[in-house]
KELO-475141 format. One record per atom (N, C-alpha, C): y, z, x; atom name; residue in three letters; residue number from 1. Coordinates in Angstrom, 1 decimal. Last residue first. Layout:
# KELO-475141
[[Y, Z, X], 'CA', 'ALA', NUM] ...
//
This chain:
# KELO-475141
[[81.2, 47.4, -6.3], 'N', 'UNK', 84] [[82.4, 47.2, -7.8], 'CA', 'UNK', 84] [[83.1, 47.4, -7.9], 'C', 'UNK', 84] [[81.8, 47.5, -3.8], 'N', 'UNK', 83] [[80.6, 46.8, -4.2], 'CA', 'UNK', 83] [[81.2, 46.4, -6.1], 'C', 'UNK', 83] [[84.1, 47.6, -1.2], 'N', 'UNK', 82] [[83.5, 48.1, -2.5], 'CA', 'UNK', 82] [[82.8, 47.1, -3.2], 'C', 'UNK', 82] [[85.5, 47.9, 2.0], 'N', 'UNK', 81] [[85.2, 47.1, 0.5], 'CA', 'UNK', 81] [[84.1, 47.5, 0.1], 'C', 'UNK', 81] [[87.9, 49.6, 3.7], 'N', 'UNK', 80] [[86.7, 49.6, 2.9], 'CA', 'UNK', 80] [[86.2, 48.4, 2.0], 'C', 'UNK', 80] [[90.2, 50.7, 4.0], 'N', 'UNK', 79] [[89.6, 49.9, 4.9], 'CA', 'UNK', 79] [[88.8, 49.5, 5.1], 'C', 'UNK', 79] [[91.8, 49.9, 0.8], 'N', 'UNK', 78] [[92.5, 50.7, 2.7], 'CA', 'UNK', 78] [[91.6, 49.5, 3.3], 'C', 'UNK', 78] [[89.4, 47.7, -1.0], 'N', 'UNK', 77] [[90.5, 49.3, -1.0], 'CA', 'UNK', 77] [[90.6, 50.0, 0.5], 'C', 'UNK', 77] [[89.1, 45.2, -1.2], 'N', 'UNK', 76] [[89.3, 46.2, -0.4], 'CA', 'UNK', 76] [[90.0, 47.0, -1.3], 'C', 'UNK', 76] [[87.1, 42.7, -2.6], 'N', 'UNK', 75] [[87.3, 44.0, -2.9], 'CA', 'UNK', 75] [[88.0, 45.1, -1.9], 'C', 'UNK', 75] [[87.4, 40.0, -1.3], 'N', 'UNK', 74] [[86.8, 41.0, -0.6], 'CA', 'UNK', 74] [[86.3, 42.5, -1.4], 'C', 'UNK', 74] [[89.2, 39.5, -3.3], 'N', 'UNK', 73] [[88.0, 38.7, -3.1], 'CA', 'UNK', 73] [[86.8, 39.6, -2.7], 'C', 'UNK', 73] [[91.8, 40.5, -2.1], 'N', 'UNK', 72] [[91.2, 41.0, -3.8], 'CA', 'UNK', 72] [[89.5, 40.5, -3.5], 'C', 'UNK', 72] [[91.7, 39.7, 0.1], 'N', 'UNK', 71] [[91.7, 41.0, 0.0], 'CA', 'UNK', 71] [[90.9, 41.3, -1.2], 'C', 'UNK', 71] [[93.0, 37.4, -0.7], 'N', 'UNK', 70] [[91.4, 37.4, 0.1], 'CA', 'UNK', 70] [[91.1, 38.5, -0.3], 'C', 'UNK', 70] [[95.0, 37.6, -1.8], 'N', 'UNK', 69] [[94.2, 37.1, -2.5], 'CA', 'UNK', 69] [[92.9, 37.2, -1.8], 'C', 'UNK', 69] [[96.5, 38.6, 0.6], 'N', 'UNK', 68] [[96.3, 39.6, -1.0], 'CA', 'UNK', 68] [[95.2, 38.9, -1.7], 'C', 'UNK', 68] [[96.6, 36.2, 2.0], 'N', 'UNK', 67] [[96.4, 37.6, 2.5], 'CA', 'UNK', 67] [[95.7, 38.7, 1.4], 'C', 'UNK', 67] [[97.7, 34.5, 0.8], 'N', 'UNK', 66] [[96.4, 33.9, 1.1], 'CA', 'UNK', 66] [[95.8, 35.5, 1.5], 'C', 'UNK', 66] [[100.1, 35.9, -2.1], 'N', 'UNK', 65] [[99.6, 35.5, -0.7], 'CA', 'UNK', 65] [[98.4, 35.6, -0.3], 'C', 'UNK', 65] [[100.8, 36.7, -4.5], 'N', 'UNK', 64] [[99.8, 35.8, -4.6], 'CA', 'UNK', 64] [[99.9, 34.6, -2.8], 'C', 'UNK', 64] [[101.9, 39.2, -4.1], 'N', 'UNK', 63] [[100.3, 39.4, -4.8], 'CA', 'UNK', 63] [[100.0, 38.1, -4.6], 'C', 'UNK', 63] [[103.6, 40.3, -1.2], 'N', 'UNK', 62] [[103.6, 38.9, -1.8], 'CA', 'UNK', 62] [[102.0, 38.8, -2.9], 'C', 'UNK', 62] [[103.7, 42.4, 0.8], 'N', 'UNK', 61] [[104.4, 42.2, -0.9], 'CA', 'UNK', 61] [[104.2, 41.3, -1.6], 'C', 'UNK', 61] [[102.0, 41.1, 2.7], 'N', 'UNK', 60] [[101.6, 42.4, 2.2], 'CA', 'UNK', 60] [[102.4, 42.9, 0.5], 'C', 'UNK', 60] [[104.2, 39.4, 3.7], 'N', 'UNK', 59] [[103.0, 38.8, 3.1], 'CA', 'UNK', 59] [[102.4, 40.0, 2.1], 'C', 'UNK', 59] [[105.6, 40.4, 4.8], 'N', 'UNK', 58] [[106.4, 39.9, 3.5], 'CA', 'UNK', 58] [[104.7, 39.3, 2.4], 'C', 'UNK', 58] [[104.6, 41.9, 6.5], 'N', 'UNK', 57] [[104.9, 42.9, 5.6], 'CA', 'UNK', 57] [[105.3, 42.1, 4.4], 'C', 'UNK', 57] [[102.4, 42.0, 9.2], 'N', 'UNK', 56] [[102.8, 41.1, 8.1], 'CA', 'UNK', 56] [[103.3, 41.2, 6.6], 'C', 'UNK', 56] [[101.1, 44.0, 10.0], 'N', 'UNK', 55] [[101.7, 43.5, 10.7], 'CA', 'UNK', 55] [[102.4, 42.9, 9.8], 'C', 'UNK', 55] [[99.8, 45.2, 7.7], 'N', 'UNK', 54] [[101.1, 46.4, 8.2], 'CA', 'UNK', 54] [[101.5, 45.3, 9.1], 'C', 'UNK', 54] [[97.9, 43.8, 7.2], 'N', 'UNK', 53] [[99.0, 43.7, 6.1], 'CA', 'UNK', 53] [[100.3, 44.8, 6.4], 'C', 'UNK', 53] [[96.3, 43.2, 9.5], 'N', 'UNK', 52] [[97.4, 42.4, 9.2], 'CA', 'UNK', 52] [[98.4, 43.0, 8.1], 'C', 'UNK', 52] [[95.1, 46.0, 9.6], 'N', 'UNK', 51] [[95.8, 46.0, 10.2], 'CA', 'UNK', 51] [[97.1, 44.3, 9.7], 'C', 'UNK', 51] [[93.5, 44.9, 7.4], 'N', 'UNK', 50] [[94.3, 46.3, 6.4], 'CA', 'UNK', 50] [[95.3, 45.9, 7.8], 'C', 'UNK', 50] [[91.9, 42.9, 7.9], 'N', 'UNK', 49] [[92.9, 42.8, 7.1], 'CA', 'UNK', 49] [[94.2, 43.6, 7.0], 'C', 'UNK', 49] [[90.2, 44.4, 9.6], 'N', 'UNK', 48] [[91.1, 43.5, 10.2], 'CA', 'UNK', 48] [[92.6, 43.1, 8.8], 'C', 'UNK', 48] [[88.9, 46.1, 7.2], 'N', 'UNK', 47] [[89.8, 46.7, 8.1], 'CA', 'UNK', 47] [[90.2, 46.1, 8.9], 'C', 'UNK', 47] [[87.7, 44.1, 5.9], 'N', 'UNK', 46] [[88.9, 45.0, 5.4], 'CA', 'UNK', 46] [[89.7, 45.4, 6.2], 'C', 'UNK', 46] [[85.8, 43.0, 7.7], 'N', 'UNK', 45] [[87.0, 42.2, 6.8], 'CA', 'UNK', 45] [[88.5, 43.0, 6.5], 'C', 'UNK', 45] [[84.5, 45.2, 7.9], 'N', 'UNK', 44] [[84.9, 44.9, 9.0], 'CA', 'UNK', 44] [[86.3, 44.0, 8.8], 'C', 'UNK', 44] [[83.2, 45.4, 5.1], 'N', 'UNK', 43] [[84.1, 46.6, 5.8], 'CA', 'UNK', 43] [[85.2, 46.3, 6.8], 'C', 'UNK', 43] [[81.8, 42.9, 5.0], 'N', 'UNK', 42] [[83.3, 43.1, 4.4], 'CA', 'UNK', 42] [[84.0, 44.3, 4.4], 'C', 'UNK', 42] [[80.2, 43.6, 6.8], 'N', 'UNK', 41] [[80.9, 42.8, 7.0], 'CA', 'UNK', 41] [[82.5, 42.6, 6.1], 'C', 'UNK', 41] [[78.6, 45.4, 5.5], 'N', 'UNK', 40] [[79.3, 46.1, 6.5], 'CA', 'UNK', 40] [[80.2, 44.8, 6.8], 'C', 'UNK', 40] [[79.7, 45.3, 1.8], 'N', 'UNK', 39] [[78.8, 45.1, 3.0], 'CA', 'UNK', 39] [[79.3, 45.6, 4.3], 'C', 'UNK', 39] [[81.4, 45.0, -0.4], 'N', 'UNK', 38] [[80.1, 46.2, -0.3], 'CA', 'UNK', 38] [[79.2, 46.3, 1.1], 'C', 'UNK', 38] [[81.0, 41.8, -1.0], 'N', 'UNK', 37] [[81.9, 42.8, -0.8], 'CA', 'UNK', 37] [[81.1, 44.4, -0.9], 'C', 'UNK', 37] [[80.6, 39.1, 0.6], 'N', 'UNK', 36] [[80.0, 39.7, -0.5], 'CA', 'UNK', 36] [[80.3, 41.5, 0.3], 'C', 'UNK', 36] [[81.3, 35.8, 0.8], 'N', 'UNK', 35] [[82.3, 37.1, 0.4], 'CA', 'UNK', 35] [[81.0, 37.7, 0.0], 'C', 'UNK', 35] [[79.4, 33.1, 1.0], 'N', 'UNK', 34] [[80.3, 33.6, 2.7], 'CA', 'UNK', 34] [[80.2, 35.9, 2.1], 'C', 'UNK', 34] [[76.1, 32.8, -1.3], 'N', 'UNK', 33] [[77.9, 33.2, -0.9], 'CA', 'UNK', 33] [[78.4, 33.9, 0.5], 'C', 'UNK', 33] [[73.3, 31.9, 0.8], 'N', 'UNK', 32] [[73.8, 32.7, -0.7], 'CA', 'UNK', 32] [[75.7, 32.4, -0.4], 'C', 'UNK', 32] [[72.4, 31.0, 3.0], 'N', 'UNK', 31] [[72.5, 30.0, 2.4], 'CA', 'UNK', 31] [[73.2, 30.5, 0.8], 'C', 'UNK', 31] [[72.1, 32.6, 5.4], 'N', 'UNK', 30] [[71.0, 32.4, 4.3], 'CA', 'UNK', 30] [[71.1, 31.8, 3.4], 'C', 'UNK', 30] [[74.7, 32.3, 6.6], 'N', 'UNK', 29] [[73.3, 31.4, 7.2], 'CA', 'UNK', 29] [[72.4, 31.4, 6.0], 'C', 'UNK', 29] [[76.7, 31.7, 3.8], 'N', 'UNK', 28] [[76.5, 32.2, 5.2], 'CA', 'UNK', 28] [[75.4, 31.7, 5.4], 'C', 'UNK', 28] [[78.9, 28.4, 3.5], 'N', 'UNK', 27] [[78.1, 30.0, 2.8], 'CA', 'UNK', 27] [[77.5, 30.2, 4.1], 'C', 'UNK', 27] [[82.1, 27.9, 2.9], 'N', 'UNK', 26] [[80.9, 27.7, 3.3], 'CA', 'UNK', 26] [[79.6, 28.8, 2.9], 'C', 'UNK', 26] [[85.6, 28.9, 3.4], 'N', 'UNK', 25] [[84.8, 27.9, 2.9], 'CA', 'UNK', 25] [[83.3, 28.4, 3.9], 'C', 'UNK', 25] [[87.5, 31.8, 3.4], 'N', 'UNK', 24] [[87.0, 31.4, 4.3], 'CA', 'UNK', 24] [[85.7, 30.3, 4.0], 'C', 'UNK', 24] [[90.9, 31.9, 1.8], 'N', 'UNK', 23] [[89.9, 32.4, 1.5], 'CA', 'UNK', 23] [[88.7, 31.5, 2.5], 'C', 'UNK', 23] [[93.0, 29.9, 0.0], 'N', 'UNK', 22] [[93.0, 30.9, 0.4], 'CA', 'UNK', 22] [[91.3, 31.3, 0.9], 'C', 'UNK', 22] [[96.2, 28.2, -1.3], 'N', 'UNK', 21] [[94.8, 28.2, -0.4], 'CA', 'UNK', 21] [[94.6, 29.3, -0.2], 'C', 'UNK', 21] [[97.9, 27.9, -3.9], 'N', 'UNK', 20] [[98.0, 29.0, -2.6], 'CA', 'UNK', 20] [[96.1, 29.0, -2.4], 'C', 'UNK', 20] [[100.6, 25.9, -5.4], 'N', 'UNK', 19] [[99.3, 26.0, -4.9], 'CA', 'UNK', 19] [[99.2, 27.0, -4.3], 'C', 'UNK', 19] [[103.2, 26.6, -7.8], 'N', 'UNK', 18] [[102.7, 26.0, -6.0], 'CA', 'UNK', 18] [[101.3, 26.4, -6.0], 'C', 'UNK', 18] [[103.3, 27.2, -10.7], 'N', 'UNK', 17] [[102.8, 26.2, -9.9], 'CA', 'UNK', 17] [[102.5, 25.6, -8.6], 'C', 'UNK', 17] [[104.5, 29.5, -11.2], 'N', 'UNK', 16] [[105.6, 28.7, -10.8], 'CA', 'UNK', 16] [[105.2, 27.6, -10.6], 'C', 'UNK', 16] [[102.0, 31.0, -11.7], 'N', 'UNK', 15] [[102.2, 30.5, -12.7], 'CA', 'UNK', 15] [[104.2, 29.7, -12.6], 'C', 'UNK', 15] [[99.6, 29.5, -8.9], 'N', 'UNK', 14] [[100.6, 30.4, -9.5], 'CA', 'UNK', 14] [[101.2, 30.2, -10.8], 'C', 'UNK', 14] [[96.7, 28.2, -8.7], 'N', 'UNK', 13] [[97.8, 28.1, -9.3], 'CA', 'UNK', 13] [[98.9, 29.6, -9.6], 'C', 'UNK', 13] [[94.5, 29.1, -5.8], 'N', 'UNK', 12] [[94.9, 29.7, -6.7], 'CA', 'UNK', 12] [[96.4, 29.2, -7.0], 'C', 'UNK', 12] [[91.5, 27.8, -4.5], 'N', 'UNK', 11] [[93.1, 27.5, -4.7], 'CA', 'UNK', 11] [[93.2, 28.3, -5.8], 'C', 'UNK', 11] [[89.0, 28.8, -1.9], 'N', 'UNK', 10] [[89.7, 29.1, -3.3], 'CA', 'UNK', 10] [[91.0, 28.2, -3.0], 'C', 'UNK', 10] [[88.2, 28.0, 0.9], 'N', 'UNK', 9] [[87.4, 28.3, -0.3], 'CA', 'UNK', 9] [[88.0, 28.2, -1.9], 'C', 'UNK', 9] [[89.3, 26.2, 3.4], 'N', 'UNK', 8] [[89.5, 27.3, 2.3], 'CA', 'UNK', 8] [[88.5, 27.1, 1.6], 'C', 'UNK', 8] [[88.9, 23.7, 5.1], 'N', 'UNK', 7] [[88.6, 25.1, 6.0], 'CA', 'UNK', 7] [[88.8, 26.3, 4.7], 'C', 'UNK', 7] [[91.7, 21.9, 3.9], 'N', 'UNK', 6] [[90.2, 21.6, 4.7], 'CA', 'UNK', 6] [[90.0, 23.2, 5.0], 'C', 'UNK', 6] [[92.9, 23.2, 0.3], 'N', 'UNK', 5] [[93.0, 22.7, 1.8], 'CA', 'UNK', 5] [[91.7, 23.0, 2.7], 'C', 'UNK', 5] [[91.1, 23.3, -2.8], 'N', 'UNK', 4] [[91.4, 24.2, -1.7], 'CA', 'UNK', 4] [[91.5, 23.1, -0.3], 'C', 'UNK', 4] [[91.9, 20.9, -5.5], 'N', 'UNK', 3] [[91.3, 21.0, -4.3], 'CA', 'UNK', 3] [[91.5, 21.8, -3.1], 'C', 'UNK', 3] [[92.8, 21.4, -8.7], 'N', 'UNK', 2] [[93.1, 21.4, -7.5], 'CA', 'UNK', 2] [[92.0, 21.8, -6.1], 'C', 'UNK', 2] [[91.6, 20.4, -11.7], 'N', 'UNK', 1] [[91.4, 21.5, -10.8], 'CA', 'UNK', 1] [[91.8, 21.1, -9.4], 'C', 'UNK', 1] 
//
């Protein structure tokens, strides 16, 4: 199993095999998981995100960019994340 780069949380194998870091390492203060999607925080996630993926368009096409993969993590849908 490959080791996420200093500061990530996840690596995700592509099936070409490059690596793709992704995603914000540690847990929050209470000591549970950083991602927990449904929250106001991963609202706030989303909707910084949602602006990068109109800045960042090759990224925004790319499913296994650090971008799209957070996203999924997060659950977003637009500018929302969702609890299921």
């Amino acid at each position: 199993m490959p080791k996420p780069a200093k500061g990530k949380a996840k690596v995700k194998v592509t099936k070409e095999g490059k690596k793709v870091s992704y995603g914000q390492s540690g847990e929050a203060k209470g000591g549970g998981p950083r991602v927990k999607p449904g929250t106001s925080k991963g609202d706030a996630y989303c909707a910084r995100s949602e602006g990068q993926m109109k800045k960042h368009t090759e990224a925004a096409n790319d499913p296994n960019s650090p971008l799209r993969l957070s996203r999924k993590r997060w659950k977003c849908s637009g500018t929302k994340s969702t609890k299921s």
